[in-house]
C-alpha positions in Angstrom: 21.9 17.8 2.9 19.9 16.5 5.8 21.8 13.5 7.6 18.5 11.5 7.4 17.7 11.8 4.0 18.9 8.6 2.9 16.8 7.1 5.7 13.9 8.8 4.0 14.9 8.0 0.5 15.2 3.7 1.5 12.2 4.1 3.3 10.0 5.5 0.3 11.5 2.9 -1.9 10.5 0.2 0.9 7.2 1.4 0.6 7.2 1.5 -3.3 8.5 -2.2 -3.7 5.9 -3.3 -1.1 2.7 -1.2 -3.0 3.6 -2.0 -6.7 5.1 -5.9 -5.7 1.4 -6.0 -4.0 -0.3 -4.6 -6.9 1.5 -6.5 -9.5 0.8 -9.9 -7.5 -3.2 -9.0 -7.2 -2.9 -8.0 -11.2 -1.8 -11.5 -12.0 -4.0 -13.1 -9.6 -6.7 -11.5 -10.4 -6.8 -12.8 -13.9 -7.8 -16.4 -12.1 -9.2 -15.6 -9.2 -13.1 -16.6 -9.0 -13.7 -14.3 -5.7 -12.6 -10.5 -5.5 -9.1 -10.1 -4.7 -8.5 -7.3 -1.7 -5.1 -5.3 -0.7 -4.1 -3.1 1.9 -1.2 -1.1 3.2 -1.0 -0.8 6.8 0.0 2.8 8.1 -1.1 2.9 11.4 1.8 3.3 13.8 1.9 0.8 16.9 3.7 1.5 19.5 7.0 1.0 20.3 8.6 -2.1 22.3 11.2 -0.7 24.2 12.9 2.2 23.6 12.6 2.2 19.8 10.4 4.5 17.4 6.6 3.4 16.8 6.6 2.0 13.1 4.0 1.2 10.9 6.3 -2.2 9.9 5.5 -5.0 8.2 3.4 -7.7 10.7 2.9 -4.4 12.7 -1.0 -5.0 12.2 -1.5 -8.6 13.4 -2.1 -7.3 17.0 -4.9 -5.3 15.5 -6.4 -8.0 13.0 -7.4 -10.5 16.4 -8.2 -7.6 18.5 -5.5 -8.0 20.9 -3.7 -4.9 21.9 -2.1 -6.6 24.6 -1.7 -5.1 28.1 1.9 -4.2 28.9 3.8 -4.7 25.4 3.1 -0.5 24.8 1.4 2.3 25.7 -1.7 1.6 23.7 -4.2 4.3 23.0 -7.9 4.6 22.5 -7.1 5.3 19.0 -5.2 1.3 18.8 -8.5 0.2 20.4 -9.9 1.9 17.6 -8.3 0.7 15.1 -8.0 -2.9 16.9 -11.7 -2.9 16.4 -11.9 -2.1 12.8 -9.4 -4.3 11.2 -10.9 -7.1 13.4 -14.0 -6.1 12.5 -12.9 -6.4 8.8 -11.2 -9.7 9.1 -14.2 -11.2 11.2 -16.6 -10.6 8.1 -14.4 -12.1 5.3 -13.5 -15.5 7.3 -17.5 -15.2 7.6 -18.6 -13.9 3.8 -15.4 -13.9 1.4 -16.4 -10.0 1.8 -14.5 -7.6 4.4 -16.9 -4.6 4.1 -19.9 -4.8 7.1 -22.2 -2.7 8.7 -20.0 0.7 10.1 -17.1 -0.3 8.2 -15.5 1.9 5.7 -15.9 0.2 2.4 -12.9 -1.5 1.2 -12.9 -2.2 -2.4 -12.5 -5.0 -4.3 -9.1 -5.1 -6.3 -8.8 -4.2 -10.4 -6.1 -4.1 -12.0 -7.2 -0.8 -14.0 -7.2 1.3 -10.4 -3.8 1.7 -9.7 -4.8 2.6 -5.9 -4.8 0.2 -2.8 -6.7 0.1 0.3 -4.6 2.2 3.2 -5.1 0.5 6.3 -4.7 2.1 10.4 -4.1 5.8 10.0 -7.0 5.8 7.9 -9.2 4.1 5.5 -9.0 4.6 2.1 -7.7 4.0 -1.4 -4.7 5.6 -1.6 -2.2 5.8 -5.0 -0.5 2.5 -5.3 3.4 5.0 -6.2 4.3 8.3 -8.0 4.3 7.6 -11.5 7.9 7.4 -12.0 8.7 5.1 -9.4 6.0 2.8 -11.0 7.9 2.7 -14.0 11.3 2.3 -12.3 9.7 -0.7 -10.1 8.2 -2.1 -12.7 11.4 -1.8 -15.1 13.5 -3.2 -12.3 10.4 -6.2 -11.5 10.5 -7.4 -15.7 14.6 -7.4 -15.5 13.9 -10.2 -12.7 14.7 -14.0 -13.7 11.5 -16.1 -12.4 12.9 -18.9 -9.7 
């Protein structure tokens, strides 16, 4: 057994929770929502501050959405600048029009709950499967066992 496998293993269960919580969230708030409802998963990998790995992490992304890769905090890449442009580019058009998708952008679909698929974010741009099948039905097991607040 590889010493990092559990690392592996709680990581792919991170990213589970985080797709199907998402997609069960936009599911229900779709059913009142009078514009389109839009998810993403961010996957592009920033770089690190400090010594540490570069992660795709949660907030990660925020330096791209305002177009700030900010001098000094990483060894940022054309590809960041890239990116930094896109996702700002994105966010600039749906403060503007309720609607992220502009000219040059790739087209990020609106939300439905009978597409089981959200928008990835950074490494690329596309839908992507929201889980594997059985770890839908685990998460979604484990989400109805819940007790509302």
């Amino acid at each position: 057994m590889r010493h990092d496998e559990a690392a592996w293993a709680s990581s792919r269960a991170v990213r589970d929770n985080s797709r199907i919580s998402t997609y069960l969230w936009a599911t229900d708030w779709s059913r009142h929502a009078t514009r389109p409802v839009r998810t993403y998963f961010w996957t592009h990998r920033a770089p690190a501050q400090g010594p540490g790995p570069r992660r795709a992490s949660h907030g990660s992304e925020i330096d791209y959405v305002f177009g700030n890769p900010a001098p000094g905090t990483g060894p940022w890449t054309d590809e960041d600048h890239e990116n930094a442009e896109t996702v700002s580019s994105y966010w600039t058009h749906f403060a503007a029009t309720g609607d992220p998708n502009g000219p040059g952008l790739p087209h990020w679909p609106a939300f439905s709950p009978d597409v089981s698929a959200v928008m990835e974010i950074g490494a690329h741009y596309r839908l992507i499967p929201v889980a594997k099948p059985a770890a839908n039905d685990f998460w979604n097991c484990s989400f109805r066992t819940q007790q509302a607040w």
